[in-house]
KETORZA-22369 format. One record per residue (C-alpha): x, y, z; residue in three letters; residue number from 1. Coordinates in Angstrom, 3 decimals. Example, Ala and Ser with C-alpha at 12.3 -4.5 7.8 and 13.67 -1.06 7.14 Angstrom:
residues 2
        X        Y        Z rest  nr
   12.300   -4.500    7.800  ALA   1
   13.670   -1.060    7.140  SER   2
end
This chain:
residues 148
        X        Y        Z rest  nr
    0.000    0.000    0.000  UNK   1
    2.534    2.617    0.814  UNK   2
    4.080    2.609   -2.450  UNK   3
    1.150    2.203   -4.666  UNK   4
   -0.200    5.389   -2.742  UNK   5
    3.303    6.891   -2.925  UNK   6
    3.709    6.505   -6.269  UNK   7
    0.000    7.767   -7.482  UNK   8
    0.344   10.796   -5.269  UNK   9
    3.842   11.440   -7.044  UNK  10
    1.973   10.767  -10.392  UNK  11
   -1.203   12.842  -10.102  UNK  12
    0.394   15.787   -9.226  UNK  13
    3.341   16.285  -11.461  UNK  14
    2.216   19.331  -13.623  UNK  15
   -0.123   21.030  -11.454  UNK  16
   -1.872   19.992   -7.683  UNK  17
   -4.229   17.655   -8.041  UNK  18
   -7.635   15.659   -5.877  UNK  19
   -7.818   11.977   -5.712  UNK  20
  -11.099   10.638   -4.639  UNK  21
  -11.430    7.242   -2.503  UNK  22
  -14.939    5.818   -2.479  UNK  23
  -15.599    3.981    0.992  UNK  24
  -18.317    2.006   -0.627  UNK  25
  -15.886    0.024   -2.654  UNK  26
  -12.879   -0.311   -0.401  UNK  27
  -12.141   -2.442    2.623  UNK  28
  -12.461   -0.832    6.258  UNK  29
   -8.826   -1.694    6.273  UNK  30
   -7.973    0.407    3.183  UNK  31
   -9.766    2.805    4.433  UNK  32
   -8.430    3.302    7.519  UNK  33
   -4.978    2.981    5.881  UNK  34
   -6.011    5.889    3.665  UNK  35
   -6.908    7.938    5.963  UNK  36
   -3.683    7.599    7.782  UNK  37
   -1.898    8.925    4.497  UNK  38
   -3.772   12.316    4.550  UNK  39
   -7.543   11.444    2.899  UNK  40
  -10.201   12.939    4.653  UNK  41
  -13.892   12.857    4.153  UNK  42
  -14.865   14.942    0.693  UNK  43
  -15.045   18.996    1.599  UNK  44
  -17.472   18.908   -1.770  UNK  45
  -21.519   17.859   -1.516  UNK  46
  -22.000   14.547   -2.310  UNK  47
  -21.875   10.902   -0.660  UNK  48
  -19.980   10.687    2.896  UNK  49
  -18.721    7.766    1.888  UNK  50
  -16.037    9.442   -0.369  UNK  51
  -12.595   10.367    0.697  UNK  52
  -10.093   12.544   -0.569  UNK  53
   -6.586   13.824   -0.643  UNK  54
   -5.268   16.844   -2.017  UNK  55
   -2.041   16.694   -3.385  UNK  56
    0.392   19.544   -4.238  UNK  57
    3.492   17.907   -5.017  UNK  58
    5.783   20.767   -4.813  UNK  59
    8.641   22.704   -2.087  UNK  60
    7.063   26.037   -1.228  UNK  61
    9.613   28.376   -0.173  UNK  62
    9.245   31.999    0.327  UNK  63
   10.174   32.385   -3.534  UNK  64
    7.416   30.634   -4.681  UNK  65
    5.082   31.439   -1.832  UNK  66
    2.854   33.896   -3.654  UNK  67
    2.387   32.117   -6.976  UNK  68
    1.648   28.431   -5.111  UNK  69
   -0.947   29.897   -3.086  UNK  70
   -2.589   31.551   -6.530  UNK  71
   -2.328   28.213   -7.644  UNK  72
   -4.003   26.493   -4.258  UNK  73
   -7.149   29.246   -4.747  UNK  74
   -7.550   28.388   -8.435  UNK  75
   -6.964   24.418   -7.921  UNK  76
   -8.733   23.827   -4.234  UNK  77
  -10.806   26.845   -2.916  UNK  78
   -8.117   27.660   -0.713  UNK  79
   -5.260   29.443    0.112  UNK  80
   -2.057   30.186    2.152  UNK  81
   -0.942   32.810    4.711  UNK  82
   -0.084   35.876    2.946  UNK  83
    3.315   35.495    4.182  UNK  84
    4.679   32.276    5.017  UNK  85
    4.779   32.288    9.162  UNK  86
    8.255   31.255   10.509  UNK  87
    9.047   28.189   11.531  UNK  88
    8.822   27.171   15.345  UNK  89
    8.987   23.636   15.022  UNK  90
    6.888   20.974   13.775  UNK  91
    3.821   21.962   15.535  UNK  92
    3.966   25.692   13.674  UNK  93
   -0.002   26.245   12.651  UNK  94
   -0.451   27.111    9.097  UNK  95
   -3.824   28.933    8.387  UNK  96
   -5.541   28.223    5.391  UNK  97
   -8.251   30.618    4.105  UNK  98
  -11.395   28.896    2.189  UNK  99
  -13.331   30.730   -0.581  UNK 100
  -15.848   31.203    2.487  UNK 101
  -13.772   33.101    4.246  UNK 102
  -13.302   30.609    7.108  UNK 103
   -9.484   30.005    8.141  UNK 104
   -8.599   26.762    9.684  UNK 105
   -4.891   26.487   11.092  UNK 106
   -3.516   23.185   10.545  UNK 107
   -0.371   22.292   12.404  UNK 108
    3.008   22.333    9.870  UNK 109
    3.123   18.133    9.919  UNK 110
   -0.403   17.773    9.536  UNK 111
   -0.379   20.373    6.193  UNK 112
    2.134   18.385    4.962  UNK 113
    0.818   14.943    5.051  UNK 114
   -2.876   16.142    4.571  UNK 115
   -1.468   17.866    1.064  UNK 116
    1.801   15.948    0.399  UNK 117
    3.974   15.169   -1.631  UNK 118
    4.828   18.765   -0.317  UNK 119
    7.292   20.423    2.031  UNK 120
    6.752   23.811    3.179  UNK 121
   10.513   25.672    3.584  UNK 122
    9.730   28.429    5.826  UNK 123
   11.538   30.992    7.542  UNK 124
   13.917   29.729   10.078  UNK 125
   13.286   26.362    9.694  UNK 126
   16.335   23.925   10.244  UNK 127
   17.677   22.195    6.959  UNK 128
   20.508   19.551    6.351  UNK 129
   21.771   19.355    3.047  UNK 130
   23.705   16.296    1.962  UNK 131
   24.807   14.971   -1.418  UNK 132
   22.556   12.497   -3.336  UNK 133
   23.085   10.778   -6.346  UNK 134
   21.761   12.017   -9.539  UNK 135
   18.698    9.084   -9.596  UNK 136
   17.912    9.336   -6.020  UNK 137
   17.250   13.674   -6.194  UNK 138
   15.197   12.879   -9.508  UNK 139
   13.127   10.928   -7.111  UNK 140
   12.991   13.160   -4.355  UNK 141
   12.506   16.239   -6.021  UNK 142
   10.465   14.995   -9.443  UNK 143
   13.392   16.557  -11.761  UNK 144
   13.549   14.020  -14.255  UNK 145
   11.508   13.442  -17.600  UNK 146
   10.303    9.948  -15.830  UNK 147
   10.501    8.152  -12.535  UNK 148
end
């Protein structure tokens, strides 16, 4: 399971972010609950309960691209970021995201990024260890090559 859902969240979301839907009424409890552990959550649209989904960006989001990612989260989800990116005070940093209604809902820093993953937010301040990788393995990691 982990890397058939690894490797369709990779997948979906190569060119632009992208929602997978899960429906409940044709998957085990087990999948299910295995799902929901890898960021789907009960459908935000009208329709069934019984349909899950997970919204992946598949992306880094620095402060360089902060401003254009969150015009693309508004056009691609209903919602958006911060208007700056808040700075990093460790993993349990809240991230407020505004929904076309107007409501905000802060989500801690771990939780965005496996509710919305493949994505890591870079913000200000936040520790970083960079260490050299093969060619293959950063293609991987960082979804720089033509294919996986």
């Amino acid at each position: 399971c982990d890397v058939l859902l690894d490797a369709m969240f990779r997948d979906t979301c190569t060119s632009r972010p992208s929602r997978l839907l899960l429906d409940g009424n044709h998957t085990s409890r087990e999948s299910l609950e295995y799902a929901k552990e890898h960021g789907f959550r009960t459908s935000r649209k009208t329709g069934p309960s019984s349909i899950l989904e997970k919204l992946c960006i598949g992306k880094i989001i620095s402060r360089l691209n902060w401003e254009e990612s969150s015009l693309q989260l508004a056009n691609s989800f209903g919602f958006a970021l911060p208007i700056t990116a808040p700075v990093y005070s460790g993993p349990d940093t809240n991230i407020t995201i505004d929904e076309d209604k107007g409501m905000g809902e802060a989500i801690r820093l771990r939780e965005f990024e496996a509710r919305f993953g493949p994505v890591i937010l870079m913000l200000p301040g936040r520790p970083v260890i960079v260490v050299p990788i093969q060619r293959a393995y950063a293609d991987l990691l960082l979804n720089t090559a033509c294919q996986h």
